[in-house]
N, CA, C and O atoms as a CHARMM CRD file, in Angstrom:
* protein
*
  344
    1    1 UNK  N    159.89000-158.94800 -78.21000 PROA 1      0.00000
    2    1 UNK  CA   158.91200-160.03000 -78.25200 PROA 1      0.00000
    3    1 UNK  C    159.61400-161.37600 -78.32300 PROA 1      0.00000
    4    1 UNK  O    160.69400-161.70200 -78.81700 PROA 1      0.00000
    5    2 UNK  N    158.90400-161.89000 -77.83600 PROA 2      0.00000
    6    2 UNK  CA   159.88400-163.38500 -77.49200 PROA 2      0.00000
    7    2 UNK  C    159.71000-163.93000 -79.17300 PROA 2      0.00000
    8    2 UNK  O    160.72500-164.19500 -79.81800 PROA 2      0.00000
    9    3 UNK  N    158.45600-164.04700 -79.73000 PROA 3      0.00000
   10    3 UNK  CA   158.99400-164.45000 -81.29200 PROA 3      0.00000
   11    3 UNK  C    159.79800-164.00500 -82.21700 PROA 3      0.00000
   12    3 UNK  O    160.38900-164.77500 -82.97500 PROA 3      0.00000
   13    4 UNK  N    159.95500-162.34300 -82.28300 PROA 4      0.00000
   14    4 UNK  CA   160.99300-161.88400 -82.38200 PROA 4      0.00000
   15    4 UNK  C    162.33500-162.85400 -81.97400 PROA 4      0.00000
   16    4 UNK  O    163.12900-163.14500 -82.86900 PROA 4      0.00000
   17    5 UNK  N    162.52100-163.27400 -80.77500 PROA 5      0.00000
   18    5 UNK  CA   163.96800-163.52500 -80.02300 PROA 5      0.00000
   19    5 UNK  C    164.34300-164.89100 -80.71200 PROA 5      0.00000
   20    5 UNK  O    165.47200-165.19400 -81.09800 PROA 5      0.00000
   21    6 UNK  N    163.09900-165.73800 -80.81100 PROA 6      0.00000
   22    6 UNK  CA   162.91100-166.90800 -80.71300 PROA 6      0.00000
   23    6 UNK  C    163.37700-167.59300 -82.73700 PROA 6      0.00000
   24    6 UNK  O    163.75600-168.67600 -83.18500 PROA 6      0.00000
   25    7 UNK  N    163.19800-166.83400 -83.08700 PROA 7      0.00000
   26    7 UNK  CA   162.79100-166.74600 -84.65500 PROA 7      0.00000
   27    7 UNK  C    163.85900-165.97700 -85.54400 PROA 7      0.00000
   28    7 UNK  O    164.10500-166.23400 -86.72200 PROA 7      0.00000
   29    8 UNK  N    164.58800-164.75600 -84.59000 PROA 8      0.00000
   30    8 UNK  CA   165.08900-163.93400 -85.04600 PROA 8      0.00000
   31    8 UNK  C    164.62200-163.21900 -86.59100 PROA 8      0.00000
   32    8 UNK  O    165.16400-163.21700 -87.69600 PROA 8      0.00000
   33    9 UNK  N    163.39400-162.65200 -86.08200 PROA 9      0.00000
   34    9 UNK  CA   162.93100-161.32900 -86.92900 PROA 9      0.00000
   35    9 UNK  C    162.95300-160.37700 -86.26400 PROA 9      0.00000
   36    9 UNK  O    162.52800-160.23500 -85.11700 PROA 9      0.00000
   37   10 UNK  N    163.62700-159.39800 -87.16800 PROA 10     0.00000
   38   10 UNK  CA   163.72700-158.17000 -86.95800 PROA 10     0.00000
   39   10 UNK  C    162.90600-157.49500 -86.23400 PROA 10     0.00000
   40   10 UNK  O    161.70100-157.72600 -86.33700 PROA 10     0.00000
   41   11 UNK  N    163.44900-156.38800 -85.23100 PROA 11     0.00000
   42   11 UNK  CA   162.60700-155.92200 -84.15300 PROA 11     0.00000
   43   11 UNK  C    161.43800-154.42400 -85.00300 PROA 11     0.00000
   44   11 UNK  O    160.56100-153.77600 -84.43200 PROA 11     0.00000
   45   12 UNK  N    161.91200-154.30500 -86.50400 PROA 12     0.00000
   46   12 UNK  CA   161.29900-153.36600 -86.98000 PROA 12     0.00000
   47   12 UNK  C    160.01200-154.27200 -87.80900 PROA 12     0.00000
   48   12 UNK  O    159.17200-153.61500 -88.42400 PROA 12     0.00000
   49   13 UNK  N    159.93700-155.45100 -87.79200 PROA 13     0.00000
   50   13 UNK  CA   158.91100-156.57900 -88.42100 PROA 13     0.00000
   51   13 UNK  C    157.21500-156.32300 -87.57400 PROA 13     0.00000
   52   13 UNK  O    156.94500-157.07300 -86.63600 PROA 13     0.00000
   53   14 UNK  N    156.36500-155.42400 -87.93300 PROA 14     0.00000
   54   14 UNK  CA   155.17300-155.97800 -87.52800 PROA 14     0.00000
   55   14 UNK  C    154.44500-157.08400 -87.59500 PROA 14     0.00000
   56   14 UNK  O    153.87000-157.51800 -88.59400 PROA 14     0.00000
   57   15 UNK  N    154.46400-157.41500 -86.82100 PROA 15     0.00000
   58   15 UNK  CA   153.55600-159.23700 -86.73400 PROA 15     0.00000
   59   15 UNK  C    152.06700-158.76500 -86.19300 PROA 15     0.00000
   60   15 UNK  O    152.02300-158.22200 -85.08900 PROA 15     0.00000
   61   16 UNK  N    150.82700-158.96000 -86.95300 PROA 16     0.00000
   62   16 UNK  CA   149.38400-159.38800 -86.37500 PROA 16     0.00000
   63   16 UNK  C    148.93400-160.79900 -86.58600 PROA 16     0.00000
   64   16 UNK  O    149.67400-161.76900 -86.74600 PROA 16     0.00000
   65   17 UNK  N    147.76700-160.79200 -86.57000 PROA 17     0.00000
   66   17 UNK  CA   147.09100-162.24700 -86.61400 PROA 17     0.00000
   67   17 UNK  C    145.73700-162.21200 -87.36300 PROA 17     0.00000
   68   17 UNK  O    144.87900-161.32900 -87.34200 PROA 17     0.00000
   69   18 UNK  N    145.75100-163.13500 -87.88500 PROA 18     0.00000
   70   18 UNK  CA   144.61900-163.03500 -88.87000 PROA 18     0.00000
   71   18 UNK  C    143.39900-162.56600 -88.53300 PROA 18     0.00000
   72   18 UNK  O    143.11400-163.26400 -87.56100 PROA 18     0.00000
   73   19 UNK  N    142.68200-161.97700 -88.68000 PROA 19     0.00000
   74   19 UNK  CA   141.09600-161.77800 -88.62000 PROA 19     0.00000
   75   19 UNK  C    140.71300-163.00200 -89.49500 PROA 19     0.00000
   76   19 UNK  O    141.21200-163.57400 -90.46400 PROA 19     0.00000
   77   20 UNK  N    139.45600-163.16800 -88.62200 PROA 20     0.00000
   78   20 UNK  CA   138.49100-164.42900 -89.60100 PROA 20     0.00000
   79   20 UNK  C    138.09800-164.44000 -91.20900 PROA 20     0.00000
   80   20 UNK  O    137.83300-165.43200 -91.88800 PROA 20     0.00000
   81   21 UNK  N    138.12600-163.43400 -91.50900 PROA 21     0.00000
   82   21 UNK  CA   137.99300-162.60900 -92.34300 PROA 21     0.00000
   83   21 UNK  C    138.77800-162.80400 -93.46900 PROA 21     0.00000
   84   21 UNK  O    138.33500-162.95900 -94.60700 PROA 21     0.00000
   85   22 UNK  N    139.91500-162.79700 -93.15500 PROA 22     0.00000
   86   22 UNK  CA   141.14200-162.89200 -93.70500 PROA 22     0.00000
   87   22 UNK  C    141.38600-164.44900 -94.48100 PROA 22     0.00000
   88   22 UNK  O    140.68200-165.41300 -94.18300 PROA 22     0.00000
   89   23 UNK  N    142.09200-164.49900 -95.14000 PROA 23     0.00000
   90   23 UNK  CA   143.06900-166.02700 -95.95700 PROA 23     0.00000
   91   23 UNK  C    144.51900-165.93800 -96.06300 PROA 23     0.00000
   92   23 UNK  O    145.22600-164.98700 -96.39400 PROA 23     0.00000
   93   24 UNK  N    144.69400-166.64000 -95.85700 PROA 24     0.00000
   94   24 UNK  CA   146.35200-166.68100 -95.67000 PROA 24     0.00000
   95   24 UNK  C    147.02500-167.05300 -97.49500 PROA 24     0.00000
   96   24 UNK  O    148.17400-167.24000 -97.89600 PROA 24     0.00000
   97   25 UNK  N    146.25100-167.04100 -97.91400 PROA 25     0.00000
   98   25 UNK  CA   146.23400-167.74800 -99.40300 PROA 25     0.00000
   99   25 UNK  C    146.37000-165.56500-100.47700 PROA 25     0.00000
  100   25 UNK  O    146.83300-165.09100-101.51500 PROA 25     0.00000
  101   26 UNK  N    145.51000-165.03700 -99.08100 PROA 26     0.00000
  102   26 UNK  CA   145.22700-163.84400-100.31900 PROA 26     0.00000
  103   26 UNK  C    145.41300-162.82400 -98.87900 PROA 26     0.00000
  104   26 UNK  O    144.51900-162.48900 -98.10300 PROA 26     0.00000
  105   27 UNK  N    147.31800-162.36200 -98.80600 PROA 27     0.00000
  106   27 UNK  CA   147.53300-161.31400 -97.70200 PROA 27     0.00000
  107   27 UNK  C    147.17000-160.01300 -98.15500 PROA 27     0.00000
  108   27 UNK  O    147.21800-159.77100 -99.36100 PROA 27     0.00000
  109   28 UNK  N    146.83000-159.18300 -97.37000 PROA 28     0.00000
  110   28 UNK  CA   146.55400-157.66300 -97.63900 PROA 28     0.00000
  111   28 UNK  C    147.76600-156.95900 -98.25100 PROA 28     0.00000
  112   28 UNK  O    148.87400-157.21300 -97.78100 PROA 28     0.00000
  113   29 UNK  N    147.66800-156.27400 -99.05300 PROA 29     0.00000
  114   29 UNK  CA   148.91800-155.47900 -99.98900 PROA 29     0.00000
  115   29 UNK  C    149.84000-154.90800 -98.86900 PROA 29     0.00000
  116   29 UNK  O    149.47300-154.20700 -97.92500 PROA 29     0.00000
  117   30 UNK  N    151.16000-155.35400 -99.15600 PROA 30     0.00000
  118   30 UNK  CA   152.30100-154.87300 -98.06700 PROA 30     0.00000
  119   30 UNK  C    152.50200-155.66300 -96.98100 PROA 30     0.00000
  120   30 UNK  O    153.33600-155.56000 -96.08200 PROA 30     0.00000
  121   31 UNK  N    151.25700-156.82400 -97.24900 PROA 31     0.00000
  122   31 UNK  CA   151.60500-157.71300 -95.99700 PROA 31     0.00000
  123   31 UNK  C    152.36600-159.02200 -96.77500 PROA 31     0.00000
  124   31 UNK  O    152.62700-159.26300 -97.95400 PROA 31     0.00000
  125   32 UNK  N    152.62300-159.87800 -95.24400 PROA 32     0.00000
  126   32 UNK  CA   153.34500-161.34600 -95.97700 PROA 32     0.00000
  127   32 UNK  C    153.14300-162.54400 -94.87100 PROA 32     0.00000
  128   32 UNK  O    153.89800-162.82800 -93.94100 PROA 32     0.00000
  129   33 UNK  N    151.96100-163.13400 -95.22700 PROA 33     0.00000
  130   33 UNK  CA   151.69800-164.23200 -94.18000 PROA 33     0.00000
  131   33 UNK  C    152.69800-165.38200 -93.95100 PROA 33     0.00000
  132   33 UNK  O    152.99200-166.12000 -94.89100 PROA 33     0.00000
  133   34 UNK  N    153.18300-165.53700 -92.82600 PROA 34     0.00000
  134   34 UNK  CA   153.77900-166.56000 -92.32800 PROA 34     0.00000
  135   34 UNK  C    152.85700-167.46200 -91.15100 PROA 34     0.00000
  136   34 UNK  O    152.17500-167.06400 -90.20600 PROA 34     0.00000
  137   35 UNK  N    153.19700-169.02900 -91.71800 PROA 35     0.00000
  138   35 UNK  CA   152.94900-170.17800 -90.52900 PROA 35     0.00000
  139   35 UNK  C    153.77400-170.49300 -89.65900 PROA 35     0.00000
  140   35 UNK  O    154.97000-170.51600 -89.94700 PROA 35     0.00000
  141   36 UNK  N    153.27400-170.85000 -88.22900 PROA 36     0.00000
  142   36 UNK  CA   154.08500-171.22300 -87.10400 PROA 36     0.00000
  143   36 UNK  C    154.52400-171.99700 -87.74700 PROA 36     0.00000
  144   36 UNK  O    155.65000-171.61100 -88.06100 PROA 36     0.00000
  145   37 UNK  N    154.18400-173.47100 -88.41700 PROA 37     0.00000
  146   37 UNK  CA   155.27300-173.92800 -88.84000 PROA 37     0.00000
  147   37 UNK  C    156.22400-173.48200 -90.05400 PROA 37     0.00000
  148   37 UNK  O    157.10100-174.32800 -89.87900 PROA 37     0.00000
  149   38 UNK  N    156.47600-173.05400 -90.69400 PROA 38     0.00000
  150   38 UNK  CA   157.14900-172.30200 -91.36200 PROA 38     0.00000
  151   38 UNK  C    158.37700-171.96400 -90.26000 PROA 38     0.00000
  152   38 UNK  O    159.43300-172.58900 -90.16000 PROA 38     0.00000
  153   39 UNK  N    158.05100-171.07700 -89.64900 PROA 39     0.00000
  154   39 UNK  CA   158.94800-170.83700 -88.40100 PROA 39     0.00000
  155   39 UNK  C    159.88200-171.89200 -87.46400 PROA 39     0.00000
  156   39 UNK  O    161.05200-171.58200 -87.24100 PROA 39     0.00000
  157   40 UNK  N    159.39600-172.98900 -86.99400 PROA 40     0.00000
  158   40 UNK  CA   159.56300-173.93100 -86.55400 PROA 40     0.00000
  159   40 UNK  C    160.66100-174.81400 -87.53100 PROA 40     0.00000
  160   40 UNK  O    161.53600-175.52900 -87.04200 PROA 40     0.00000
  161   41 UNK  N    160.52200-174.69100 -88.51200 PROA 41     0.00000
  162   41 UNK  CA   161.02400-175.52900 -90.04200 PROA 41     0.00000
  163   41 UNK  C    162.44400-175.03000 -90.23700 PROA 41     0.00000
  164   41 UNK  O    163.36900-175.70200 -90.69400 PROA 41     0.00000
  165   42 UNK  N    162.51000-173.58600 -89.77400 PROA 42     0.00000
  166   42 UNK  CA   163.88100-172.85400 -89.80300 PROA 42     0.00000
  167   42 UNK  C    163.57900-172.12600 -90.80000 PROA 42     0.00000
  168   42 UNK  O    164.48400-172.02000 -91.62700 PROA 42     0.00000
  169   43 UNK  N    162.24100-171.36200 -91.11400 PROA 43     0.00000
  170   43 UNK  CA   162.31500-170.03700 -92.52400 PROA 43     0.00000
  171   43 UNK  C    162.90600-168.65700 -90.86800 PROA 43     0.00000
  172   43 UNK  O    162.60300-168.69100 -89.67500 PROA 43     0.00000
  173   44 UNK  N    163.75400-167.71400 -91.63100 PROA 44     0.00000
  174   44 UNK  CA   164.41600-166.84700 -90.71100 PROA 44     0.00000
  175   44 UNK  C    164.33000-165.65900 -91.42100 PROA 44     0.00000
  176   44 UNK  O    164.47300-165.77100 -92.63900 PROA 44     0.00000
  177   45 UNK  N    164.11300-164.43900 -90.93100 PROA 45     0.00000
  178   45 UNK  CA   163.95700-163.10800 -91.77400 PROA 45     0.00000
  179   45 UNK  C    164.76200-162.24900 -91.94100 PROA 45     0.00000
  180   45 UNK  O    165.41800-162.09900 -90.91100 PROA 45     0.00000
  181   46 UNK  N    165.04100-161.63100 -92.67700 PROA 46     0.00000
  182   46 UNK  CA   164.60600-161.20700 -93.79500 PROA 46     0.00000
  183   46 UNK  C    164.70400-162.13400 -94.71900 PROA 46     0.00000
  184   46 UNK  O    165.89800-162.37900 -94.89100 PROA 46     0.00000
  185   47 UNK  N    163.68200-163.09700 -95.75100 PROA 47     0.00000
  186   47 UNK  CA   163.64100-163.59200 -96.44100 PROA 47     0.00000
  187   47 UNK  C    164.65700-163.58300 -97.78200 PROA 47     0.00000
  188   47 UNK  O    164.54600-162.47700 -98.31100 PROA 47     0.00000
  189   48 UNK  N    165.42600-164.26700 -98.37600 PROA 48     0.00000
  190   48 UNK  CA   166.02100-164.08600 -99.60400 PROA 48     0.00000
  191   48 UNK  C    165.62400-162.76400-100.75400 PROA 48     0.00000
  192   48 UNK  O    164.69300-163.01700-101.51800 PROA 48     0.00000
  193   49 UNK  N    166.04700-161.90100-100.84000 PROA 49     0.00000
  194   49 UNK  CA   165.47100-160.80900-102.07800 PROA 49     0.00000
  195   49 UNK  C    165.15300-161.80800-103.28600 PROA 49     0.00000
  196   49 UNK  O    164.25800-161.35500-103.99900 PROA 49     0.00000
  197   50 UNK  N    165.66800-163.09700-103.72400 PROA 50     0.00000
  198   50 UNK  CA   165.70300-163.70700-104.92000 PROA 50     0.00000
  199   50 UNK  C    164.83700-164.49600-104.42700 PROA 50     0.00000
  200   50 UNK  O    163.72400-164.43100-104.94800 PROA 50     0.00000
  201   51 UNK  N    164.94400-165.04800-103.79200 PROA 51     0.00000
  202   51 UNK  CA   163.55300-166.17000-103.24400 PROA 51     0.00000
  203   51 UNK  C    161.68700-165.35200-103.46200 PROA 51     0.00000
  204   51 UNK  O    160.69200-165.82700-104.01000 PROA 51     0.00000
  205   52 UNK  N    161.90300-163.94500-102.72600 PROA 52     0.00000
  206   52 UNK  CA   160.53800-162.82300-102.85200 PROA 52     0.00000
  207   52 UNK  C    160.65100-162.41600-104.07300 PROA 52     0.00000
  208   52 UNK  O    159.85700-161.48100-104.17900 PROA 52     0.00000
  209   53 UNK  N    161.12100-162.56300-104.93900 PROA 53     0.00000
  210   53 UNK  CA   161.54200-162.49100-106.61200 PROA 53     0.00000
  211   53 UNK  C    160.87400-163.31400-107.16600 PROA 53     0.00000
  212   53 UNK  O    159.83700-162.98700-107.74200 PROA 53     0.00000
  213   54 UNK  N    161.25200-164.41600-107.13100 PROA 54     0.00000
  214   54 UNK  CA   160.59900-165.46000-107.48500 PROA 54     0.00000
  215   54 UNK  C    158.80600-165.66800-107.47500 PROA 54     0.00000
  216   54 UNK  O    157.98300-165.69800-108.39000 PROA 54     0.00000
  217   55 UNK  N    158.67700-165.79800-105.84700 PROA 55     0.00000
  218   55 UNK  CA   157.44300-165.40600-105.65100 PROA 55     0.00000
  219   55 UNK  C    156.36700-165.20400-105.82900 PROA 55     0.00000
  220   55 UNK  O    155.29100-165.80100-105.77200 PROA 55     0.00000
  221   56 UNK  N    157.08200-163.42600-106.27400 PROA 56     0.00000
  222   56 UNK  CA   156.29900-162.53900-106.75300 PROA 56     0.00000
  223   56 UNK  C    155.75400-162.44400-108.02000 PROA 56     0.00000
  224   56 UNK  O    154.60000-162.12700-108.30900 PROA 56     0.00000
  225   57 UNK  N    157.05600-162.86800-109.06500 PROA 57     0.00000
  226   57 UNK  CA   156.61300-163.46300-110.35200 PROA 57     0.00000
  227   57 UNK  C    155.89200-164.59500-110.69600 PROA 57     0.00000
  228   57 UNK  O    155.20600-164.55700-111.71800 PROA 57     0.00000
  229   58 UNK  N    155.91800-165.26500-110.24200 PROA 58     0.00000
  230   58 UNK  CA   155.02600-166.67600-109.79600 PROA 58     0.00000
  231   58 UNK  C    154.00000-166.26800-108.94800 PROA 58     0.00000
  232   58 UNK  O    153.58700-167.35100-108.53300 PROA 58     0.00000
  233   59 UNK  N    153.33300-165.41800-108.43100 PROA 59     0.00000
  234   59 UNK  CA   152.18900-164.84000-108.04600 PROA 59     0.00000
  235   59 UNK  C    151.92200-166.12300-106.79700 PROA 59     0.00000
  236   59 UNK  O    151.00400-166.93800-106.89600 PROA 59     0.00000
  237   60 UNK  N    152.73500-166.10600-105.84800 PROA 60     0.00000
  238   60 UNK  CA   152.94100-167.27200-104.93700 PROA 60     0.00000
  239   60 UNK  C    153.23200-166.56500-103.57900 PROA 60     0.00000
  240   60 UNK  O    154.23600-165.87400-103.40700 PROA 60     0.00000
  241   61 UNK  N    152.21400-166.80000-102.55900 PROA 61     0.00000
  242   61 UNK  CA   152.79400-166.51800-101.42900 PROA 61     0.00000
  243   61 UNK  C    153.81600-167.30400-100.36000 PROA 61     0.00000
  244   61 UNK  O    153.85300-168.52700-100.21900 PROA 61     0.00000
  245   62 UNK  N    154.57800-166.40000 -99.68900 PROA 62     0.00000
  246   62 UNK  CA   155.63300-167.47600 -98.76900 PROA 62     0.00000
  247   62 UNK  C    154.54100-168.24000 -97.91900 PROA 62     0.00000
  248   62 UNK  O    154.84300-169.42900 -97.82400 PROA 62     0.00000
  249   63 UNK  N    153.47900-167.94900 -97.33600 PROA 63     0.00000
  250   63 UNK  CA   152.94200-169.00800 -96.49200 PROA 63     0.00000
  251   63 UNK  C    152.22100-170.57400 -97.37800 PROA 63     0.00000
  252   63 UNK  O    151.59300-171.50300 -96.87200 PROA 63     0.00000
  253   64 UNK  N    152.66400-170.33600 -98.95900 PROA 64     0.00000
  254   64 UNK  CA   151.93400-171.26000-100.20000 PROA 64     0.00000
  255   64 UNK  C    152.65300-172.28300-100.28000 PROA 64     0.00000
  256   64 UNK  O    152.26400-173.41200-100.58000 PROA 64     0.00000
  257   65 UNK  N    154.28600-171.78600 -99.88700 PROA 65     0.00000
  258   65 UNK  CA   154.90000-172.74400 -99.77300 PROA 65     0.00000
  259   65 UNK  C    155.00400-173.93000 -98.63700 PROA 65     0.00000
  260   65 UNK  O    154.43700-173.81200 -97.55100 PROA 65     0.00000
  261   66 UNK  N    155.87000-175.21100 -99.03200 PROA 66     0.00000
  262   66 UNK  CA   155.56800-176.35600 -98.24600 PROA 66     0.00000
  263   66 UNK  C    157.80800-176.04800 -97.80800 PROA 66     0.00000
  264   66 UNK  O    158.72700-175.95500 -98.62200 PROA 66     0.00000
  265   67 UNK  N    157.86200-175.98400 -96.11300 PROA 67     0.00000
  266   67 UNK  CA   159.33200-176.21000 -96.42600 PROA 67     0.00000
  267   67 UNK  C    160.05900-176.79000 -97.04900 PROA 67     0.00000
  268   67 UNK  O    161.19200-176.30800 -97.07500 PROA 67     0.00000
  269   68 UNK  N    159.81400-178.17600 -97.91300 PROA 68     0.00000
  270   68 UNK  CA   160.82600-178.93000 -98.34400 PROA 68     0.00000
  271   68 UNK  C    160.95900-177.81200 -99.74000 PROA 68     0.00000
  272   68 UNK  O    162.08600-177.54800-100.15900 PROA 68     0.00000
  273   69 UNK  N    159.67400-177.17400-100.42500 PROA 69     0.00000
  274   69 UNK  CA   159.70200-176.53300-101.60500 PROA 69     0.00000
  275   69 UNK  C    160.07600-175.38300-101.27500 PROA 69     0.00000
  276   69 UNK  O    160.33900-174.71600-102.27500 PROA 69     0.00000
  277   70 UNK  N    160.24800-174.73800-100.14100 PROA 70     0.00000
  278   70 UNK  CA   161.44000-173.81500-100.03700 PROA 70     0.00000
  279   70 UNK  C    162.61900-173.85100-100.37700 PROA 70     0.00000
  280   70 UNK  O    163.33600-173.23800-101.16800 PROA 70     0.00000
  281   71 UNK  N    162.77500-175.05300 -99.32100 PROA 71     0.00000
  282   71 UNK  CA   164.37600-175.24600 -99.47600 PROA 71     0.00000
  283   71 UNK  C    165.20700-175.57800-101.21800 PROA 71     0.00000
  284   71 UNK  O    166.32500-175.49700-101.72900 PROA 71     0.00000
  285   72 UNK  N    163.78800-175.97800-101.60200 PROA 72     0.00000
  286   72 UNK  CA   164.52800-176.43800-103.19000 PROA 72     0.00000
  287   72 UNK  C    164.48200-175.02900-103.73900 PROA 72     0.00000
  288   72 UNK  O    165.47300-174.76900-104.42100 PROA 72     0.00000
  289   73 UNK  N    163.81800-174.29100-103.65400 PROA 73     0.00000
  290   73 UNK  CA   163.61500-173.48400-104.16600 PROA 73     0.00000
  291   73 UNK  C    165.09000-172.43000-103.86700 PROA 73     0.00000
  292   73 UNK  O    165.84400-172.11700-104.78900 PROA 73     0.00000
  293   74 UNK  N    165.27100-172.04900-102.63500 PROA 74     0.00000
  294   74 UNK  CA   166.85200-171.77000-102.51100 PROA 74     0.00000
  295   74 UNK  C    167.77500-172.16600-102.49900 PROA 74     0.00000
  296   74 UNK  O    168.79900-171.48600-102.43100 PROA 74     0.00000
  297   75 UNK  N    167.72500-173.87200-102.58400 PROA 75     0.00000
  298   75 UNK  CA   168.77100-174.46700-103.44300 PROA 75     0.00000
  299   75 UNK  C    168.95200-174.20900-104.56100 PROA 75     0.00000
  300   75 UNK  O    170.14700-174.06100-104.81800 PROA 75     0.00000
  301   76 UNK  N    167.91900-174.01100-105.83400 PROA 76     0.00000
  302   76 UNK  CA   168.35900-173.61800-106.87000 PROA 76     0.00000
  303   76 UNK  C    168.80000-172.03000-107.14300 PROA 76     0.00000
  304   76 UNK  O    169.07900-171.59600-108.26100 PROA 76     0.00000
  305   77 UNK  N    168.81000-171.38500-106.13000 PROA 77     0.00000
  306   77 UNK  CA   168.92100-169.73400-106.48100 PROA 77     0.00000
  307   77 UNK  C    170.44200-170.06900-106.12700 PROA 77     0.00000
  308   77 UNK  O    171.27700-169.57200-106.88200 PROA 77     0.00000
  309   78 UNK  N    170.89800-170.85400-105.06300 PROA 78     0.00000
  310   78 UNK  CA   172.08600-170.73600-104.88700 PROA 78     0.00000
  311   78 UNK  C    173.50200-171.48400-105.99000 PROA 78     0.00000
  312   78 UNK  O    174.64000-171.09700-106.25600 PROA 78     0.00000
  313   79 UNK  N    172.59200-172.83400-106.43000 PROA 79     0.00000
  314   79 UNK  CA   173.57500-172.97600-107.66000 PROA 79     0.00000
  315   79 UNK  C    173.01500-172.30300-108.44400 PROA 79     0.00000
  316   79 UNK  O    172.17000-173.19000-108.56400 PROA 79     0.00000
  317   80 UNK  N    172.53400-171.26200-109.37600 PROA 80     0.00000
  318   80 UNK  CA   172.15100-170.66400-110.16700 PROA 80     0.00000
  319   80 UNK  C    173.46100-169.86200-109.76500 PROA 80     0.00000
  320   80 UNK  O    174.46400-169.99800-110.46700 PROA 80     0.00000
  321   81 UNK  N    173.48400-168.85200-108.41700 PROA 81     0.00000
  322   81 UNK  CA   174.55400-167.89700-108.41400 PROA 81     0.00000
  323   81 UNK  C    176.16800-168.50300-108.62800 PROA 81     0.00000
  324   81 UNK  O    177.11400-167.89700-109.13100 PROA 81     0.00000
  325   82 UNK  N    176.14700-169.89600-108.07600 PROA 82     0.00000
  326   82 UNK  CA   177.37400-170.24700-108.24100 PROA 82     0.00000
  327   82 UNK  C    178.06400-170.73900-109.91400 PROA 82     0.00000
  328   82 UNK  O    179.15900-170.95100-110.43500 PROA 82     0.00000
  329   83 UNK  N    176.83800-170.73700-110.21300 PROA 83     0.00000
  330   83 UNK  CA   176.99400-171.25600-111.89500 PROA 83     0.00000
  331   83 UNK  C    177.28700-169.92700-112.97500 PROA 83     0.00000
  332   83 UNK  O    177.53000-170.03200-114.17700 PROA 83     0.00000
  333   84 UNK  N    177.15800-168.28000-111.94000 PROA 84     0.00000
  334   84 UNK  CA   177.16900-167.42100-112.93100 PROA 84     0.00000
  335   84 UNK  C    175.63600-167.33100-113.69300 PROA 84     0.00000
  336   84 UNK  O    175.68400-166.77500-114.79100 PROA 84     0.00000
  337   85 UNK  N    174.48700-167.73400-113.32400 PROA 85     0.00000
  338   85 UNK  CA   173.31800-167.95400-114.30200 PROA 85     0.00000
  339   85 UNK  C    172.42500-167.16200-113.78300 PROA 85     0.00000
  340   85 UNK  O    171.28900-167.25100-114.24800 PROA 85     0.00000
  341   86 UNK  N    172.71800-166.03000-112.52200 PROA 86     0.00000
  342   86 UNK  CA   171.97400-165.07700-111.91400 PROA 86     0.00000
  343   86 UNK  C    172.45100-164.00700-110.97400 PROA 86     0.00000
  344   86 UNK  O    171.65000-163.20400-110.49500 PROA 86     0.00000
């Protein structure tokens, strides 16, 4: 799939599209909504294990986030590791 190519996610990644139905705020269990822009912004997959850590404990989906609060957000996982603090 060209988003696959384009994006570089994994060719084992199922991608659908929302039903109307649906909120991007509240994904179906096992799922993980992503925005075109998100994509566009430079988020690349497989997502950080510590970043979906985070997250998850924070009851926060990746599409909740805004890129700049990504990026801080794995800025701090990364001096955290370099500091020994994770």
């Amino acid at each position: 799939m060209l988003l696959h190519k384009n994006f570089h996610i994994p060719n084992d990644v199922v991608m659908t599209v929302l039903k109307r139905s649906d909120r991007a705020s509240l994904p179906p269990p096992g799922y993980l909504n992503v925005s075109e822009a998100s994509l566009r912004a430079g988020l690349r997959f497989p997502p950080s294990a510590d970043l979906v850590e985070i997250l998850r404990r924070c009851g926060v989906c990746l599409s909740q986030l805004s890129y700049r609060a990504m990026l801080v957000t794995v800025g701090l996982i990364a001096l955290f590791r370099d500091r020994g603090l994770c």
